[in-house]
Structure formats: structure tokens, C-alpha cells
C-alpha distance (Angstrom), angle and dihedral (degrees) to the residues before:
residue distance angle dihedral
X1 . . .
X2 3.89 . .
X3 3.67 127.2 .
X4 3.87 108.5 -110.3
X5 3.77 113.8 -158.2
X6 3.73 124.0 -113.4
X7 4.64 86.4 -118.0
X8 3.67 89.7 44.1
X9 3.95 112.7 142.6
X10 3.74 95.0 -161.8
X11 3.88 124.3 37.7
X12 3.94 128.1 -168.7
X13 3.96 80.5 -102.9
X14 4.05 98.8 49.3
X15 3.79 88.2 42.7
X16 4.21 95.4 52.2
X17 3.92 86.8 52.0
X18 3.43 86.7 49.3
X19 3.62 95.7 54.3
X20 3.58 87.2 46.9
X21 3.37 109.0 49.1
X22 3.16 126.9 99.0
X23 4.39 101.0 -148.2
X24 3.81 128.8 107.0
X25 3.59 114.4 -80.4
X26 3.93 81.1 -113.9
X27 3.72 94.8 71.5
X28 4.00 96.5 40.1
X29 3.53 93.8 52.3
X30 4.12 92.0 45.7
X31 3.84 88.0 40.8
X32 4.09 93.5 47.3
X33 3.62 95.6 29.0
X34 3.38 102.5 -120.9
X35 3.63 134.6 108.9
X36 3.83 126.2 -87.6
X37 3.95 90.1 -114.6
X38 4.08 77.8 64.8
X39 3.34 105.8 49.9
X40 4.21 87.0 41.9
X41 3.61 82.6 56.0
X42 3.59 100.5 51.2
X43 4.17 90.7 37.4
X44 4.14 90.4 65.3
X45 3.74 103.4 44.9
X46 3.50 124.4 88.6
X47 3.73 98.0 -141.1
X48 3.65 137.2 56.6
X49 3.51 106.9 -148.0
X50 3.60 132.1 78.0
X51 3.85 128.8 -78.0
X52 3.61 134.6 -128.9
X53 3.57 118.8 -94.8
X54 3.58 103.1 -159.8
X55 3.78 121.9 100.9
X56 3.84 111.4 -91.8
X57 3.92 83.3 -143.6
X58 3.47 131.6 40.1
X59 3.70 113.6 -122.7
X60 4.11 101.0 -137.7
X61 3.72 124.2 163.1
X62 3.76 102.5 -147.1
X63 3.54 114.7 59.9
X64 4.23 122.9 -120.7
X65 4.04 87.9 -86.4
X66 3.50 100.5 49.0
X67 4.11 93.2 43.9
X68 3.56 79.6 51.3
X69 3.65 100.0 56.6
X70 4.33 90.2 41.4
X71 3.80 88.1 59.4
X72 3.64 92.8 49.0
X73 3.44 96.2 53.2
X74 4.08 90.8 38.8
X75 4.23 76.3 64.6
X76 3.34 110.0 45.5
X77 3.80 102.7 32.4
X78 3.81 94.3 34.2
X79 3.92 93.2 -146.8
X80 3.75 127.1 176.0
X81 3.68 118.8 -109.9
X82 3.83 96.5 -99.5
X83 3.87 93.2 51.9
X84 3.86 97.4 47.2
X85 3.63 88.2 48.4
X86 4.21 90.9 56.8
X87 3.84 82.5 39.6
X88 3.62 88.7 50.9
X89 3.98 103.2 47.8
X90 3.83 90.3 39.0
X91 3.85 94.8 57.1
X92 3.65 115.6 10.9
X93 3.86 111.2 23.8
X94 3.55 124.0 -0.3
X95 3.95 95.0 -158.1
X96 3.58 102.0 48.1
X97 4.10 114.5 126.5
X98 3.75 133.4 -138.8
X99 3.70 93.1 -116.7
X100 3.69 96.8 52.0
X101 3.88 96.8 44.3
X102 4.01 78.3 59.1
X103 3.15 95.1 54.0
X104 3.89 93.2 49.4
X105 3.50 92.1 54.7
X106 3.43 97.1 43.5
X107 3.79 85.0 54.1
X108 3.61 91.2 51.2
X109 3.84 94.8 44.3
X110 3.50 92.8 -116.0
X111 3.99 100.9 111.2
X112 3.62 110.3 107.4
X113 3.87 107.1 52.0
X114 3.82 92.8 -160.8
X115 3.63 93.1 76.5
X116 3.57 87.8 35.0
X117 3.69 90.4 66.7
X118 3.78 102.1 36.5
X119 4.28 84.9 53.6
X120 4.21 89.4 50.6
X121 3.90 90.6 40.3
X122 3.49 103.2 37.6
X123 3.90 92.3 -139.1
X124 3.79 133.4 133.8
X125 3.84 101.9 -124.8
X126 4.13 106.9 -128.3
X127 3.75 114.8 -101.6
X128 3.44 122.4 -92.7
X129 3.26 112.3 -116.2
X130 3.89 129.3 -175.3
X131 3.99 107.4 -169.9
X132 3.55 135.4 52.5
X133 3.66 104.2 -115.3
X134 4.19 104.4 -124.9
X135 3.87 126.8 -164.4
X136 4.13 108.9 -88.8
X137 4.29 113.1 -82.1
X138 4.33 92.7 37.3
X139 3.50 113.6 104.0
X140 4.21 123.1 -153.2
X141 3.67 113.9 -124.1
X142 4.14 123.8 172.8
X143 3.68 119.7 -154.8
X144 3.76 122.3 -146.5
X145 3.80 112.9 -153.6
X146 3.70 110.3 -145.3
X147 3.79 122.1 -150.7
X148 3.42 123.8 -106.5
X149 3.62 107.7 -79.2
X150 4.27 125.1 -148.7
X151 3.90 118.2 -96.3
X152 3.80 98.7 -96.6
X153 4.10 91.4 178.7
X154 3.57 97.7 58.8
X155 3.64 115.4 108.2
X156 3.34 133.4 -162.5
X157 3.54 131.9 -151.1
């Protein structure tokens, strides 16, 4: 059963009388609220409840053999995005877009090359780490030098 939400127009309720009822769309539609595309809508299909929205299909621009071929040279060559795409459009499919060769790898669990690497190598990557560690009682302090700014006290007369 779907989840209908609490400012919903139609319900799985409103939309079986719908189906069953007999009146002008005219009625329904000022009865319900809705407008008579609506209640056409819910008078042809065959169930009351809500549909998915999601694409039954993905859209993809490279085809199953040429994702293929982009993941296997994501593994064995370990290249950043960037380079595997101008690996990609040089050799395999000259059309093929940053965003959809993310996608692909994402799809393919191949997208972030970190873990990539650490799975291949079998090595803990080092921590980050963002401060220089400093004996206890010194204190870290960055300086920003600003440019040199225009005399703004100068007057001229």
C-alpha cells in the first residue's frame, strides 16, 4: 500500500469512487476538486494507488560493452575521473560525458578511486591529518599577509 500525503487531492478511496461512478467527469472533478484531466486519469487505470516515478529504463549513453570496457580500465590503470574520460572519448566513445561516465562507475561501484586503491593494494591509506602536532603549552597561529592597500588618508587639495 502507498503512502498518501496528508495535502493529497485524490486518495486510493476518492479515486475507486471515481472509477466507479457513473457522473460526468464535470461533476467528479468539481466534487473532488480536481480537474477533469484527473478524474479521466484515474477513470482508465486499473489500479488505485500511485505509480512509480522512476524511469523503467535507464537512459545511459555508452552501451553495456563500452561501460564494460571504462570500468576495466578504471581497475587496472586506476585513473582519475578526468583522464578516463579523455581515455574514454579517444578510444571507446567519442560522445560520452563526464556526468554519465560517473554515473557508470558509480553503478559499477567503481567511483571513488581511493577505496579503489586501498581494495587492489591492500593498504590502510595514512590519516589525514590537518595540524602539526606541537609539544603541550605552544599555541598554532596562521598569518594572512594582506596586499598592499592604497593611501586612503592622503588628501589632495
Amino acid at each position: 500500500m502507498s503512502k498518501v500525503h496528508s495535502l493529497a487531492r485524490t486518495t486510493p478511496l476518492t479515486r475507486t469512487k471515481t472509477k466507479n461512478s457513473k457522473e460526468s467527469s464535470r461533476v467528479l472533478a468539481a466534487r473532488y476538486h480536481v480537474t477533469r484531466k484527473t478524474v479521466r486519469k484515474w477513470k482508465r487505470r486499473d489500479n488505485p494507488q500511485d505509480c512509480s516515478h522512476r524511469p523503467h529504463t535507464l537512459q545511459t549513453t555508452l552501451s553495456p560493452i563500452q561501460e564494460a570496457i571504462a570500468v576495466e580500465v578504471r581497475r587496472t590503470l586506476l585513473l582519475p575521473l578526468d583522464d578516463l574520460l579523455t581515455v574514454v572519448r579517444e578510444f571507446v566513445y567519442p560522445q560520452a560525458s563526464r556526468p554519465g561516465l560517473d554515473r557508470c562507475l558509480r553503478r559499477h561501484g567503481v567511483s571513488n578511486l581511493q577505496r579503489l586503491r586501498t581494495s587492489l593494494t591492500g593498504d590502510e591509506p595514512a590519516p589525514v591529518k590537518t595540524f602539526q602536532d606541537y609539544a603541550p603549552g605552544f599555541i598554532h597561529v596562521d598569518i594572512k599577509y594582506l596586499p598592499q592597500m592604497p593611501d586612503t588618508n592622503t588628501t589632495s587639495g
